[in-house]
PDB file with SEQRES, HELIX, SHEET and CRYST1 records, atoms N, CA, C and O in Angstrom:
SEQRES   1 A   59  UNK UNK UNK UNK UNK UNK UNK UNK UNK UNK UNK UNK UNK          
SEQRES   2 A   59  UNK UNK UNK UNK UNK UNK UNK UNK UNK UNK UNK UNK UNK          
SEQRES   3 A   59  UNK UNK UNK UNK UNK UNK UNK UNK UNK UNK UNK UNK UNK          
SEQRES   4 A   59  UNK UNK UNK UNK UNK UNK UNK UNK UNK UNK UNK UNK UNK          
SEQRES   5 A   59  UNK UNK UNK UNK UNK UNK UNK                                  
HELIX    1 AA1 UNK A    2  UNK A   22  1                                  21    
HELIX    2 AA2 UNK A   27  UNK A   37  1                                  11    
HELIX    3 AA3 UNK A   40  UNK A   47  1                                   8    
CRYST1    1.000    1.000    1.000  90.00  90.00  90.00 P 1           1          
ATOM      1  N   UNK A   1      14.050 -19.682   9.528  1.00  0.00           N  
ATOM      2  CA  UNK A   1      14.328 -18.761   8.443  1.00  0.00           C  
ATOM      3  C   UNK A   1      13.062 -18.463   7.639  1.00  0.00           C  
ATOM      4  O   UNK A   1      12.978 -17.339   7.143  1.00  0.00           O  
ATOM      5  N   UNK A   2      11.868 -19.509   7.411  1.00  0.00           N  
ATOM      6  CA  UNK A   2      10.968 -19.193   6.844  1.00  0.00           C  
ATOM      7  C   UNK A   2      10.157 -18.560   7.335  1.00  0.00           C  
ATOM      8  O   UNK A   2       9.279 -18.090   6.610  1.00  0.00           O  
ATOM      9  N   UNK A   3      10.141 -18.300   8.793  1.00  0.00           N  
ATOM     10  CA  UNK A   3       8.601 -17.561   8.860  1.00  0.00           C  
ATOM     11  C   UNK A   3       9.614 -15.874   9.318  1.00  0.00           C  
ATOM     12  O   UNK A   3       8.975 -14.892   9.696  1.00  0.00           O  
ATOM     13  N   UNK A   4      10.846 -15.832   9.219  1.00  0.00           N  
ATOM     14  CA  UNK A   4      11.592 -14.460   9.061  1.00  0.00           C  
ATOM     15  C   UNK A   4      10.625 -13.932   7.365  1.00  0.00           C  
ATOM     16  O   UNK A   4       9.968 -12.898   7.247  1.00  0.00           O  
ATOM     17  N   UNK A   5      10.808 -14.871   6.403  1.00  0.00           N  
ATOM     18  CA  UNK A   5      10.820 -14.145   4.800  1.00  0.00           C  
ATOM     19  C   UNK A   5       8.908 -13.766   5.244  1.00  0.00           C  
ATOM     20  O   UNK A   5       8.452 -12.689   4.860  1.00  0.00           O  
ATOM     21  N   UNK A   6       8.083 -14.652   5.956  1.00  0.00           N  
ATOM     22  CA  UNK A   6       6.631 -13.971   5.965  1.00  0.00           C  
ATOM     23  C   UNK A   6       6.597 -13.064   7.013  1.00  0.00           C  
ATOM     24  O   UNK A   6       5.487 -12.546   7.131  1.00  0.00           O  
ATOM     25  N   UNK A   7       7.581 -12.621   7.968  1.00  0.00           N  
ATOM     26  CA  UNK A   7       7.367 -11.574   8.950  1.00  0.00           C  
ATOM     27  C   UNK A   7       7.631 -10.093   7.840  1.00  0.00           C  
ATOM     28  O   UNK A   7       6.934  -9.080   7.796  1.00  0.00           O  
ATOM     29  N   UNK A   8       8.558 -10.336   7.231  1.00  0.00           N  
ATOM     30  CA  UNK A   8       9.035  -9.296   6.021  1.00  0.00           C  
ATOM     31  C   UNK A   8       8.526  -8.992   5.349  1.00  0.00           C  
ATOM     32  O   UNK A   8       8.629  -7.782   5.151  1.00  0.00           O  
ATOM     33  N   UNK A   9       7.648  -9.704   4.513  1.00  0.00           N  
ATOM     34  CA  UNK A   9       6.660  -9.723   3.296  1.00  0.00           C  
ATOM     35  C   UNK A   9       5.225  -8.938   4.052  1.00  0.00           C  
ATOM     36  O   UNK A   9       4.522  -8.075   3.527  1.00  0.00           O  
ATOM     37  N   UNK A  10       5.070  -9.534   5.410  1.00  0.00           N  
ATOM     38  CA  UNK A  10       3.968  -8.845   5.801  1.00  0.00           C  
ATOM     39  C   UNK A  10       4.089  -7.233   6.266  1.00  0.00           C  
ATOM     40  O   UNK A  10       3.145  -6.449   6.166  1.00  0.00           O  
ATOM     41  N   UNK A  11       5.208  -6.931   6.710  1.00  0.00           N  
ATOM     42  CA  UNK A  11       5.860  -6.004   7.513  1.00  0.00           C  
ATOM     43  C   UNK A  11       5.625  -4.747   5.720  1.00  0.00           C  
ATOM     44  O   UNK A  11       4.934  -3.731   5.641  1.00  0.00           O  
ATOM     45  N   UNK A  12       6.120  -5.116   5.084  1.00  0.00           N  
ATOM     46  CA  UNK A  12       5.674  -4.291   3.524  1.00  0.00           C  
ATOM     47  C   UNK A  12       4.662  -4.169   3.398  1.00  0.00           C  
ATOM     48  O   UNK A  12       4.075  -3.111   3.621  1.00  0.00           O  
ATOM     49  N   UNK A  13       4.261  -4.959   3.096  1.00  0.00           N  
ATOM     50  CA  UNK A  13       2.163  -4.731   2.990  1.00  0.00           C  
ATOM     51  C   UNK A  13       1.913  -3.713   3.575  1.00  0.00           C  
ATOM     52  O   UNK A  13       1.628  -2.644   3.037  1.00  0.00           O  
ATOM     53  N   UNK A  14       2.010  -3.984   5.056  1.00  0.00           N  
ATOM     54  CA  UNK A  14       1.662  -2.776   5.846  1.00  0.00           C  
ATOM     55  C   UNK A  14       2.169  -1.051   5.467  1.00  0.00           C  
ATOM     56  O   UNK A  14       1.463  -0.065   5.256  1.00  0.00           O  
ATOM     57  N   UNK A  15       3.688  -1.203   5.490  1.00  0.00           N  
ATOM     58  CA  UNK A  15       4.144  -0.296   4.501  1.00  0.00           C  
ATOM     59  C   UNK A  15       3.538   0.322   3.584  1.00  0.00           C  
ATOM     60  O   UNK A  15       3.399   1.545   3.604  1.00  0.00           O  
ATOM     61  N   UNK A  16       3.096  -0.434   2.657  1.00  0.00           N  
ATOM     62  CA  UNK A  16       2.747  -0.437   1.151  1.00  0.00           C  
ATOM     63  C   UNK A  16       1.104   0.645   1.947  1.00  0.00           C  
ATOM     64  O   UNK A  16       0.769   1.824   1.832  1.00  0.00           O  
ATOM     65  N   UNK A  17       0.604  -0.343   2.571  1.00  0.00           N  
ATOM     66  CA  UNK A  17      -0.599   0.145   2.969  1.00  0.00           C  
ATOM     67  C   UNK A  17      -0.979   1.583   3.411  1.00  0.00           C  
ATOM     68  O   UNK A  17      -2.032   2.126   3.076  1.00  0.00           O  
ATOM     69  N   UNK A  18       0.303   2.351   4.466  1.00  0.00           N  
ATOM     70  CA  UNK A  18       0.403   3.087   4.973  1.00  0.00           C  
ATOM     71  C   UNK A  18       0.661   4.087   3.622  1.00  0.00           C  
ATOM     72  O   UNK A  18      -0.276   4.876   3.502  1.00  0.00           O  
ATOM     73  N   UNK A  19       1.402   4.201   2.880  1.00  0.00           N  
ATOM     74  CA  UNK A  19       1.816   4.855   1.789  1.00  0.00           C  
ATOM     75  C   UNK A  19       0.868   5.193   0.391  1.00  0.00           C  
ATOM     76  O   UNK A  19       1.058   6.045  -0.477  1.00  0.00           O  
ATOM     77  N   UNK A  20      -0.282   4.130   0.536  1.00  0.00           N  
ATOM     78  CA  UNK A  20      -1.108   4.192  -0.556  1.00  0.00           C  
ATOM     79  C   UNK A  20      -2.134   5.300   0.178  1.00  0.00           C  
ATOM     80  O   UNK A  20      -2.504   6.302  -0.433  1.00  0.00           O  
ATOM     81  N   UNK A  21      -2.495   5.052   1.363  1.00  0.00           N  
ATOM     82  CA  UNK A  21      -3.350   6.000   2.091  1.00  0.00           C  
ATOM     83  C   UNK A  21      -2.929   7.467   2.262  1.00  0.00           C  
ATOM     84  O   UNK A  21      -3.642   8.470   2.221  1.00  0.00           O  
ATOM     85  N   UNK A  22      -1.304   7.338   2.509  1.00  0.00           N  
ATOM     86  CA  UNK A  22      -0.731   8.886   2.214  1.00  0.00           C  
ATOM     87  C   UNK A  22      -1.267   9.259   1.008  1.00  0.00           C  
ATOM     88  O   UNK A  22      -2.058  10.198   1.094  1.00  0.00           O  
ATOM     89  N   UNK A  23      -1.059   8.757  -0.226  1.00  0.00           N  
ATOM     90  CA  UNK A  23      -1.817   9.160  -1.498  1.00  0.00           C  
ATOM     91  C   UNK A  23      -2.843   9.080  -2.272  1.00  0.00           C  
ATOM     92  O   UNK A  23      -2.861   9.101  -3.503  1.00  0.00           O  
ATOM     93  N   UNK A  24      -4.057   8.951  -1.240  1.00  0.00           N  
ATOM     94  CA  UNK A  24      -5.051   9.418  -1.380  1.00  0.00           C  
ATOM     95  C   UNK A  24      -6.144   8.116  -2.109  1.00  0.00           C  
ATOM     96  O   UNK A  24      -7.154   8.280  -2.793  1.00  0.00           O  
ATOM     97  N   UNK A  25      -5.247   6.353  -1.487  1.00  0.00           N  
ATOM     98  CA  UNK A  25      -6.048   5.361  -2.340  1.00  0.00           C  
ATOM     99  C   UNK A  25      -6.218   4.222  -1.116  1.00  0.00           C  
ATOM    100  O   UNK A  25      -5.739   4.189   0.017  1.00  0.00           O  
ATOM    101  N   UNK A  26      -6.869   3.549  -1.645  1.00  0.00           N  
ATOM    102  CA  UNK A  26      -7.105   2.194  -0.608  1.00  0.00           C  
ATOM    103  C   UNK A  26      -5.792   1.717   0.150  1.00  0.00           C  
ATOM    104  O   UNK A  26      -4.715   1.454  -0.386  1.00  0.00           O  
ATOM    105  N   UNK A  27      -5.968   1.683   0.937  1.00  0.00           N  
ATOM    106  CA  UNK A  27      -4.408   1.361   2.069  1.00  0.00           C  
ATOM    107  C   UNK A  27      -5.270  -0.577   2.278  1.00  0.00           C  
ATOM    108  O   UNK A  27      -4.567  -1.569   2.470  1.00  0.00           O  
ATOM    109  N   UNK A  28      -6.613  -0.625   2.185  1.00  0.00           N  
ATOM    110  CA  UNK A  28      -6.696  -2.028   2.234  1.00  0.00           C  
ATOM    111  C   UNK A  28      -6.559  -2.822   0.936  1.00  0.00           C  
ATOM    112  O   UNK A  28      -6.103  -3.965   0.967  1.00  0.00           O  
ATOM    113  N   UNK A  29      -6.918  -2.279  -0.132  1.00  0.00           N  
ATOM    114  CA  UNK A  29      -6.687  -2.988  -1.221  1.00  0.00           C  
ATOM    115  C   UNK A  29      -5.240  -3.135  -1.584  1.00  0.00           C  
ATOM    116  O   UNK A  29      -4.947  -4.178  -2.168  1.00  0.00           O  
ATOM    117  N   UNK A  30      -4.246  -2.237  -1.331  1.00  0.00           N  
ATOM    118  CA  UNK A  30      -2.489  -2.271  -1.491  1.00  0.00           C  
ATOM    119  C   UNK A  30      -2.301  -3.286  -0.982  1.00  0.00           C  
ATOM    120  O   UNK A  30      -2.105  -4.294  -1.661  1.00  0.00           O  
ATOM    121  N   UNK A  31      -2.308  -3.305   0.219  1.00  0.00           N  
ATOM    122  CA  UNK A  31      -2.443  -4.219   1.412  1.00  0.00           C  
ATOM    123  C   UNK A  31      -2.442  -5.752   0.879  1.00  0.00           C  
ATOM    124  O   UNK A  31      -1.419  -6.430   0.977  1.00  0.00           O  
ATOM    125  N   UNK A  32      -3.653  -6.275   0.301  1.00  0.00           N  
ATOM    126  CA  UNK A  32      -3.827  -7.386  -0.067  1.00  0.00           C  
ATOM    127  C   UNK A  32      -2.698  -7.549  -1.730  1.00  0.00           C  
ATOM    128  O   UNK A  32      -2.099  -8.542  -2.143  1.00  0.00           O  
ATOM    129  N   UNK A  33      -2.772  -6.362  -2.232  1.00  0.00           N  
ATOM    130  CA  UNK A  33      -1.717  -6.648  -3.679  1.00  0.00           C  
ATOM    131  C   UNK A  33      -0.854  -6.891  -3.567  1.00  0.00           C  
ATOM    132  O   UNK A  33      -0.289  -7.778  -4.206  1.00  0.00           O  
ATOM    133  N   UNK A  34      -0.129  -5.867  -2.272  1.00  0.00           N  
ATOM    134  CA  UNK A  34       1.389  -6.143  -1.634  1.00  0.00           C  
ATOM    135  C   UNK A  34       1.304  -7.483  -1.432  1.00  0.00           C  
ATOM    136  O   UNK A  34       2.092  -8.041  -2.196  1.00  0.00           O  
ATOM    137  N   UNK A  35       0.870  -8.046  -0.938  1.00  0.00           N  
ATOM    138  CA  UNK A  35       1.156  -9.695  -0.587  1.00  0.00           C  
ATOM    139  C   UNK A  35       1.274 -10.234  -1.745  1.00  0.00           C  
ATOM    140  O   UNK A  35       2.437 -10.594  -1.928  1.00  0.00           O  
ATOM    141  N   UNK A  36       0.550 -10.465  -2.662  1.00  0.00           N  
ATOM    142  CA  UNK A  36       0.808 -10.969  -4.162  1.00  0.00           C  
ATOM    143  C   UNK A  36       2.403  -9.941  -4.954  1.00  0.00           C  
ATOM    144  O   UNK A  36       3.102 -10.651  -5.677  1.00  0.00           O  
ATOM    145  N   UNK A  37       2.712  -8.972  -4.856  1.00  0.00           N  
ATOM    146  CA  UNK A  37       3.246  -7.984  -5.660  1.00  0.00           C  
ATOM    147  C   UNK A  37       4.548  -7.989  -4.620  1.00  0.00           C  
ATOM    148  O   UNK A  37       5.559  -8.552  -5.040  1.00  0.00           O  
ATOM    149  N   UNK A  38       4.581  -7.498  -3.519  1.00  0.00           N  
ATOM    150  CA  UNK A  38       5.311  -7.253  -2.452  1.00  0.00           C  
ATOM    151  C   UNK A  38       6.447  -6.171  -3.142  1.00  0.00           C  
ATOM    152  O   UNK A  38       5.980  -5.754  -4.202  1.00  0.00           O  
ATOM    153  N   UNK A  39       7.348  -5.786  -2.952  1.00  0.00           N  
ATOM    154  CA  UNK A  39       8.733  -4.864  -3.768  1.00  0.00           C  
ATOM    155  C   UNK A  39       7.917  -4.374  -4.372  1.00  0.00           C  
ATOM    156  O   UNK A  39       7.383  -3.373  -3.893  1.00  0.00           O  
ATOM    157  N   UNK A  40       7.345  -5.041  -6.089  1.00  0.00           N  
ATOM    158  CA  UNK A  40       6.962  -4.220  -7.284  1.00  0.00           C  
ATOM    159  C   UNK A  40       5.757  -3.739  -7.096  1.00  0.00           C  
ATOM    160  O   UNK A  40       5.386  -2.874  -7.890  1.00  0.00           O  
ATOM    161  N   UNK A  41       4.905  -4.129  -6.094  1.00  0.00           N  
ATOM    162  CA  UNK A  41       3.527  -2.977  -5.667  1.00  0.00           C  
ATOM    163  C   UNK A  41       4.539  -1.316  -5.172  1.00  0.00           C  
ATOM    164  O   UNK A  41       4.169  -0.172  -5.437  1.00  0.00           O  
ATOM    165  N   UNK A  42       5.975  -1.754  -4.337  1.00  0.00           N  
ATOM    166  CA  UNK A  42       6.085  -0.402  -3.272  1.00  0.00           C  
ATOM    167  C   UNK A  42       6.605   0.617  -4.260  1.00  0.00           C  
ATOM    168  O   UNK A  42       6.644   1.841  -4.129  1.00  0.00           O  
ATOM    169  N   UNK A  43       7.089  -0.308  -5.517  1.00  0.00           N  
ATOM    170  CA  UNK A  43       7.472   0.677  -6.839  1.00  0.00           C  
ATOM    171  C   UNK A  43       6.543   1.638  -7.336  1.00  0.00           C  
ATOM    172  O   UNK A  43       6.600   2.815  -7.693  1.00  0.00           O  
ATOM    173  N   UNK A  44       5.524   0.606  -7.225  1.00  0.00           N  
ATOM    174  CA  UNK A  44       4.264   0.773  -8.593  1.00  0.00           C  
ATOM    175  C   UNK A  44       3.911   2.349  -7.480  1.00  0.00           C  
ATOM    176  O   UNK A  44       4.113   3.418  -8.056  1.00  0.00           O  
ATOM    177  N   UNK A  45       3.419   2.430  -5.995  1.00  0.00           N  
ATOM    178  CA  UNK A  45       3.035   3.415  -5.314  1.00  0.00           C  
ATOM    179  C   UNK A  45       3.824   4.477  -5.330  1.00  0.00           C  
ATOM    180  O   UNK A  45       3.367   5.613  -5.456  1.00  0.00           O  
ATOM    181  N   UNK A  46       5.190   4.202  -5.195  1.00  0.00           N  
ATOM    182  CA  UNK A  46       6.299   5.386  -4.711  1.00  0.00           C  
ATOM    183  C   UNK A  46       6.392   6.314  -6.156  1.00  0.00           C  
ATOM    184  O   UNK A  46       6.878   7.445  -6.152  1.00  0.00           O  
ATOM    185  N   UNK A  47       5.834   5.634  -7.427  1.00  0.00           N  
ATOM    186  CA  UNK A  47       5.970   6.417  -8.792  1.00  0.00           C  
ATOM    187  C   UNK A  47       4.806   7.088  -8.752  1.00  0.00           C  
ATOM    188  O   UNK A  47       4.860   8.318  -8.783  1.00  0.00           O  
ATOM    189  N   UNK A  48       3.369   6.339  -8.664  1.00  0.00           N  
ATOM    190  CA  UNK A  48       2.529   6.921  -8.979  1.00  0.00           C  
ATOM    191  C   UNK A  48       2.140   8.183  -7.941  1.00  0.00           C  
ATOM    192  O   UNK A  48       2.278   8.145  -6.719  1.00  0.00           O  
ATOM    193  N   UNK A  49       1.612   9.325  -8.733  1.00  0.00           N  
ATOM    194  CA  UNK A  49       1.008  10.430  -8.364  1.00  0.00           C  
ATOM    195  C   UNK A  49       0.018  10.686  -7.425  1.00  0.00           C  
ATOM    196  O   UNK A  49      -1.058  10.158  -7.706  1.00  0.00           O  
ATOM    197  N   UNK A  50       0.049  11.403  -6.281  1.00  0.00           N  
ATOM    198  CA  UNK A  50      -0.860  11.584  -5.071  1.00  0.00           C  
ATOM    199  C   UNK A  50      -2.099  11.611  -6.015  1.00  0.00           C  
ATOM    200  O   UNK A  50      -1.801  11.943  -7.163  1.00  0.00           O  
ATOM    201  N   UNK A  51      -3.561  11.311  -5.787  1.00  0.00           N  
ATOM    202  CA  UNK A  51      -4.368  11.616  -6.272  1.00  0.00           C  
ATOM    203  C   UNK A  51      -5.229  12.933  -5.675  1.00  0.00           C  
ATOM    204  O   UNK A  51      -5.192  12.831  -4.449  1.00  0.00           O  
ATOM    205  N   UNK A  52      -5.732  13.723  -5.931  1.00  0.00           N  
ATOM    206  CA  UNK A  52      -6.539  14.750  -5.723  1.00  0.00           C  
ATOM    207  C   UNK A  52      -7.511  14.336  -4.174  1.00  0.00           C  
ATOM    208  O   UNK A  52      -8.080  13.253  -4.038  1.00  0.00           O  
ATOM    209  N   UNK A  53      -7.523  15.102  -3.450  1.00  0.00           N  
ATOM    210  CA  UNK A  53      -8.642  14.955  -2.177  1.00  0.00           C  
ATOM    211  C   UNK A  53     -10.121  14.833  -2.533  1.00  0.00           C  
ATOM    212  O   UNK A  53     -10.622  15.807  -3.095  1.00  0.00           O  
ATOM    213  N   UNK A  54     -10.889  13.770  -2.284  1.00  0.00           N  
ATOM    214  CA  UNK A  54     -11.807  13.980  -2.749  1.00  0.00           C  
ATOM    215  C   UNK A  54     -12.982  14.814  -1.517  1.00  0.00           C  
ATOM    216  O   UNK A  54     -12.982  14.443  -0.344  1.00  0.00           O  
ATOM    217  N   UNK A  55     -13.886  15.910  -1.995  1.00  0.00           N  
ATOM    218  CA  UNK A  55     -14.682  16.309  -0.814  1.00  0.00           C  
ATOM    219  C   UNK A  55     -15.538  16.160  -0.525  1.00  0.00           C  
ATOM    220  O   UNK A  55     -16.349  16.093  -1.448  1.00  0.00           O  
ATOM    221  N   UNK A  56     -16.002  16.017   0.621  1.00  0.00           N  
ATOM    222  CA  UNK A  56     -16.954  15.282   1.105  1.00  0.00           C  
ATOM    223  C   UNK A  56     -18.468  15.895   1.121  1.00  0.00           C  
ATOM    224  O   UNK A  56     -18.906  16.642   1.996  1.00  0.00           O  
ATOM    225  N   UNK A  57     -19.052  15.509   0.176  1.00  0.00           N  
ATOM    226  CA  UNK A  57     -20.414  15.818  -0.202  1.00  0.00           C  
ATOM    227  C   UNK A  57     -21.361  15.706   1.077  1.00  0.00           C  
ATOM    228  O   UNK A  57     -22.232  16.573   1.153  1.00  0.00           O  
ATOM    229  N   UNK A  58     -21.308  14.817   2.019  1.00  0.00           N  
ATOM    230  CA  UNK A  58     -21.763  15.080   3.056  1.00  0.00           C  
ATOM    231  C   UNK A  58     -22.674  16.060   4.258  1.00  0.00           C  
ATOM    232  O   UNK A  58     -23.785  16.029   4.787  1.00  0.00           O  
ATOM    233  N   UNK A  59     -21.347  16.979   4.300  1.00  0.00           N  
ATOM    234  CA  UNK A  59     -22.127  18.054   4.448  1.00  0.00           C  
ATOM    235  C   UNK A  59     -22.617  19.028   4.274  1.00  0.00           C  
ATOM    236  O   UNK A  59     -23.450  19.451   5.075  1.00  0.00           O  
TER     237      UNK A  59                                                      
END                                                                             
């Protein structure tokens, strides 16, 4: 039963991860919060606002 609750917890992160990158922020830094935060990080993302594209000065 216990390593079901860390297959779950990790399985979000990833989530979390995938969803922060839809909106325009670190999908690795979520990533690591989700594990500390897990649920109340997927809140904290699903409220907050896409951020603006940033362009690439580059070329």
């Amino acid at each position: 039963m216990d390593n079901q609750y860390f297959v779950g917890w990790g399985t979000l992160s990833l989530i979390n991860a995938g969803i922060a990158q839809s909106k325009n922020r670190s999908g690795r830094n979520w990533f690591f919060l989700s594990l500390f935060l897990g649920p109340i990080a997927t809140l904290i993302i699903v409220v907050w606002d896409k951020l603006p594209e940033q362009k690439d000065l580059s070329k």
